[in-house]
N, C-alpha and C positions, 0 to 999 in steps of 0.2 A: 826428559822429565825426571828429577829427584826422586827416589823411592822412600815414600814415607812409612816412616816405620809405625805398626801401629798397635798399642799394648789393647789386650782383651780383657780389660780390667772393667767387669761387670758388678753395679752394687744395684740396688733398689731404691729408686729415688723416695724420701721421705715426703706426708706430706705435708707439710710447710715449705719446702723447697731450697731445706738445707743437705747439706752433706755432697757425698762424693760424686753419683752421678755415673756417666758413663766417661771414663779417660779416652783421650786423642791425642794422639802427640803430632802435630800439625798447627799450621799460622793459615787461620780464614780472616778472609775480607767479609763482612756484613756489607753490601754495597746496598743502597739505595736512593733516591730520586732527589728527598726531603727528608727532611727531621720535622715537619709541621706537625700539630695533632694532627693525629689518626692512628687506625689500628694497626696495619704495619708496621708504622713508624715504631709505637710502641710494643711492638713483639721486636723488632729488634733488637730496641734499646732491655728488651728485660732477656731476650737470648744471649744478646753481648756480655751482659752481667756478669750471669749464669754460668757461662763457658770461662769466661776470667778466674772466676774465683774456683772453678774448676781445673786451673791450672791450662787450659788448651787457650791460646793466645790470640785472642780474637779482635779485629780492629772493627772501627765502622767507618765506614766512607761515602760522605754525602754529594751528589751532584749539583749542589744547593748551598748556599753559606746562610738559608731561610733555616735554622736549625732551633725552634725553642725546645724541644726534649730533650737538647741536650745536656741538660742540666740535671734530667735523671740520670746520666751514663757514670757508673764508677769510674775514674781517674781519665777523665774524659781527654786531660789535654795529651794524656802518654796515647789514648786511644781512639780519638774520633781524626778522621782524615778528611779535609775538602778537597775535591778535584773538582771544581765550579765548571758548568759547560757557561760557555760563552755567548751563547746563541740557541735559540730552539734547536737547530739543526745543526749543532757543533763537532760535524764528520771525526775531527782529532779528539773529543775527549777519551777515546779509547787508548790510541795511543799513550795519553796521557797517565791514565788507569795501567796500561802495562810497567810503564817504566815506576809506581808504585809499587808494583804488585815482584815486581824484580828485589827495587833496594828494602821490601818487606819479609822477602823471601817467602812469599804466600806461596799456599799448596793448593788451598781452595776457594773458591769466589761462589758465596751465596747471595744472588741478588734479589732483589723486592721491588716490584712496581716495574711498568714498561721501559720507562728510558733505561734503567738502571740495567735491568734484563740485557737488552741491546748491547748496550757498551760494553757488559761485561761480555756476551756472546764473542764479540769481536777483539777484543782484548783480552781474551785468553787464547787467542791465533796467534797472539804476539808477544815476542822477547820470551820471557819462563813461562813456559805452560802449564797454567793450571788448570785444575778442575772446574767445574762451573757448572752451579745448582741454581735456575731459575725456580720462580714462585706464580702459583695462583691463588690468588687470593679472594678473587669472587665467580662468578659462575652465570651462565645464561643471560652477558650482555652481549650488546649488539658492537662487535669487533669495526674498529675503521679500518676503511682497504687498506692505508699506508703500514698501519697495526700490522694487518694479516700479512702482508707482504713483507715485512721485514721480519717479522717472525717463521716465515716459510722460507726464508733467503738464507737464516741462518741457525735451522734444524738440525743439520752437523755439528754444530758449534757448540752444545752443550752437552753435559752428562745425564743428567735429572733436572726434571721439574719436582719439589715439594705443593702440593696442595694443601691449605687447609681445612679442606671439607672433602666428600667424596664425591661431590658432587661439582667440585671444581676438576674433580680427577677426573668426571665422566665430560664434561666439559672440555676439556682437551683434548681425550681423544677423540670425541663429535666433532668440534668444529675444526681441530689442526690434523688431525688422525697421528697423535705422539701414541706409539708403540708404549706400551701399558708395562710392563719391564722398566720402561724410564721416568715411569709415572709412582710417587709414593703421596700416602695421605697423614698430614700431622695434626693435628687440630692445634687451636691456638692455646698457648695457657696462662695462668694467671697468677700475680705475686701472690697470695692468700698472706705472707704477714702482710702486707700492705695493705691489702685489701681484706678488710675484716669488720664484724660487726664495731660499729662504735655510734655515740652519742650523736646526732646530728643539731643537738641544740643550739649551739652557737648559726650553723648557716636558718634555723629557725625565727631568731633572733633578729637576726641582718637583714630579714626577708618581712620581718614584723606579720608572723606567723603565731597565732595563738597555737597553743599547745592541744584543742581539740581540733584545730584544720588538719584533714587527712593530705597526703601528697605523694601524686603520680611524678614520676619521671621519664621522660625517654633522652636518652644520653646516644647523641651521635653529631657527624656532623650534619649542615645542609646542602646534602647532596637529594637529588629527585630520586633516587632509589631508594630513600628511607621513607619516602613516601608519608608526610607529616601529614596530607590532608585526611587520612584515614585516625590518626593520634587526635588531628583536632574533631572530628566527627564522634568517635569514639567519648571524648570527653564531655561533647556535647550530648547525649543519650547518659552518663553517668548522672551530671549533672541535673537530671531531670528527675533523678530518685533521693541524692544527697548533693546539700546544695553547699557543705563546709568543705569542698575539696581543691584542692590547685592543683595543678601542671604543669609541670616544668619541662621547659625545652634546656637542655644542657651541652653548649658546642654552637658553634659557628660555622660562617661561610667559609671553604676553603681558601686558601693565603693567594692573593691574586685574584681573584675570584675565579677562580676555574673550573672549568667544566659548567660556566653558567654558574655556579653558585652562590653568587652575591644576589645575581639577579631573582633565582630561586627563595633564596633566603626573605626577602622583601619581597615574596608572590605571600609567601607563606603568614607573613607578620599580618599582610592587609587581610589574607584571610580570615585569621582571629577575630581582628573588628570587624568584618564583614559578618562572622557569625554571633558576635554582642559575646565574645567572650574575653574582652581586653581585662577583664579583673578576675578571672580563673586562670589565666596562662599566663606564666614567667618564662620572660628569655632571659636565661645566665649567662650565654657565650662560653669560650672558656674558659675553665676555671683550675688553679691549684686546689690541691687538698680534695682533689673529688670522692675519697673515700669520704669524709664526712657528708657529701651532697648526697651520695648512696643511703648514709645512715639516717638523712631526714627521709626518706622513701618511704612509704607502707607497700607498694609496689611500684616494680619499675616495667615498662612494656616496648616492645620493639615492631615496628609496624611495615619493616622495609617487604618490597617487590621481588630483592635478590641479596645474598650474601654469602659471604665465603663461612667461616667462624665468627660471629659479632664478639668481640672485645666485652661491650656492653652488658650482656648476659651473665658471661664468665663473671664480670667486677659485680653486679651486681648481687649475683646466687653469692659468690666469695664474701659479699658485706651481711648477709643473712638475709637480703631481701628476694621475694620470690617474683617472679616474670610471668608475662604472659606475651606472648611473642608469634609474629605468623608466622605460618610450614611452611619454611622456603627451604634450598639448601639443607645441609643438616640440624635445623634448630630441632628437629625431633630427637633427634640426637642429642645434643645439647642440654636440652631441658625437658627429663624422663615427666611423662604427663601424669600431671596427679602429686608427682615428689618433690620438685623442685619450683613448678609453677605449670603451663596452659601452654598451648600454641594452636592457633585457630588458623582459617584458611583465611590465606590471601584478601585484605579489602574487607572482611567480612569484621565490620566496626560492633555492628549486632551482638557478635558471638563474644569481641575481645569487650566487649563493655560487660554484659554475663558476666567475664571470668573477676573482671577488675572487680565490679560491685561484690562477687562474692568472695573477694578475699578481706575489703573494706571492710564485710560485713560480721565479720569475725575473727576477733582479734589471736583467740587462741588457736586455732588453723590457720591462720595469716604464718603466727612467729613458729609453730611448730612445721612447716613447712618452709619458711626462712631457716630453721635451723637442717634439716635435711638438703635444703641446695647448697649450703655452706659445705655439709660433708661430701656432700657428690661431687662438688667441683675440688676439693682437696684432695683427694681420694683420683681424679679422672685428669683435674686439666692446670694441674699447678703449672708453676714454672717448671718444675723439676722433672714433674713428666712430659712434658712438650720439647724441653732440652737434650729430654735421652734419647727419645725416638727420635729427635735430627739429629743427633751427631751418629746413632745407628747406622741411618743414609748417609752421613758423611764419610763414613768407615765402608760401607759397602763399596761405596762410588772411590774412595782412593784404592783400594782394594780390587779394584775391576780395571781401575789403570796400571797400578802397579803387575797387572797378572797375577793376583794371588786370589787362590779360591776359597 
């Protein structure tokens, strides 16, 4: 193994999420699954960023040639790597992945999402040994055997896990029992210049929205852990008090329809007509530009069963708009109650319609609390702070290989 040298050049990350950062003089792989939406995908694409312009040399490497993010990645074509699995069950992508990871001269392999996990576990066994940081990213699902077994088959094979919640962190040690020394928590963070108050009149316009229609958002994809029939129930109980309001579903079926999703996606559409609300709810799919979709919000709310860090929270507090979100995971965390927005229990539509009406219902507590989640989240979960606490664990972890205390 190459001893990476490693400078202790500590600054304070700003919050906007410029400047120096934490220096590493080392070449990491981002390895992951996809580049499709989603939150991963997109912490990637903004930790890649991040560490470039930080000067630490950082690739990304997709199992997928499925890649639309990558169109956010800075100078993508010096930086993003395909190594296409061939087959669901394509035994040599690893292989494959090493002899990368050789003529890149990588030191360390951060990967995201299950397959990606796997291959890298197995292919830093092979040719240059690198280090190897898998990721959890959500929390209190139900693991498939094939899952559990190969994640217990190659328990040696990595250095750290990163979580983004603690509750992802308590979650690993419950269901796989990973030694808690190898376990670190990062929370997700977010561009703030990207993501920032702005006019959303234009997507109001397009949507032929009068300028007194109030408008909810939930920004995710459709996966059943986001749990949309509590969103559409919820809506239905607002609507019973103020009848100028829409709904926006923001995101689509995952690429393939996987995990059930397409099928999911169309349970959820007929439910709307089912409940007589096909002219309260809009489905946008995905979309560019979503900080302006943020900026048409008066609130935006998240109504999943489980999650790791939601993406959606962070962009949303980050655009000024305030949340109301269920206690899952650490959204208590996430979104200080009372400062930044609500979080209600679990299914309880009752409670999250309360919070919605009463931010609807007042416009100056609505923006004065949009403007405090905007500072929380600058201040807690920029990019810039999410990028220094991981390269911290990157520096521990090469540090722990090298023998250096």
């Amino acid at each position: 193994m190459t001893t990476v040298a490693i400078r202790d050049r500590c600054a304070a990350a700003d919050g906007a999420g410029k400047g120096a950062g934490v220096g590493l003089d080392a070449r990491v792989v981002l390895l992951i699954s996809n580049l499709e939406y989603g939150g991963a995908q997109r912490q990637v694409i903004e930790l890649a960023n991040y560490l470039n312009a930080d000067r630490l040399r950082a690739y990304v490497c997709c199992l997928s040639d499925y890649v639309p993010l990558a169109r956010d990645l800075h100078d993508a074509d010096a930086c993003l790597k395909i190594v296409a699995k061939h087959s669901r069950f394509d035994v040599f992508v690893a292989r494959r992945l090493s002899r990368l990871f050789d003529e890149l001269g990588i030191d360390l392999v951060h990967a995201f999402l299950f397959d990606a996990e796997i291959a890298a576990r197995v292919a830093g066994r092979l040719g240059r040994r690198v280090a190897v940081i898998g990721s959890e990213r959500n929390t209190d699902y139900t693991m498939k055997s094939r899952h559990a077994l190969a994640l217990r088959c190659t328990r040696r094979c990595f250095d750290a896990i990163i979580a983004n919640s603690h509750a992802g962190k308590r979650f690993q040690m419950r269901s796989l029992g990973i030694d808690e020394a190898r376990l670190f928590v990062v929370h997700n963070g977010v561009d703030v210049t990207r993501f920032r108050p702005c006019d959303g009149g234009g997507i109001r316009r397009e949507l032929g929205l009068g300028a007194e229609v109030r408008v909810v958002g939930m920004f995710c994809s459709f996966k059943r852990q986001k749990n949309h029939a509590m969103y559409f129930r919820m809506a239905e109980r607002v609507l019973r008090e103020i009848d100028d309001v829409v709904f926006l579903c923001v995101g689509s079926a995952m690429h393939s329809g996987l995990q059930g999703s397409d099928a999911y996606q169309d349970r959820m559409i007929s439910m709307v007509s089912e409940m007589g609300l096909t002219n309260s709810v809009r489905f946008l799919g995905n979309r560019d530009g979503i900080a302006a979709v943020f900026g048409l919000c008066d609130v935006t709310v998240l109504t999943s069963r489980r999650e790791g860090t939601p993406n959606a929270l962070l962009e949303s507090m980050a655009c000024g708009v305030p949340v109301v979100a269920t206690d899952v995971a650490d959204n208590a965390i996430v979104v200080p109650e009372g400062e930044a927005g609500y979080v209600v229990a679990y299914d309880d539509d009752a409670a999250m319609a309360d919070r919605v009406l009463s931010l609807l219902s007042d416009d100056a507590a609505r923006c004065e609390m949009g403007e405090r989640a905007r500072a929380w989240v600058t201040r807690e979960f920029s990019v810039a702070a999410m990028a220094t606490r991981t390269i911290e664990v990157y520096r521990r972890v090469l540090r722990r290989r090298a023998g250096v205390r």
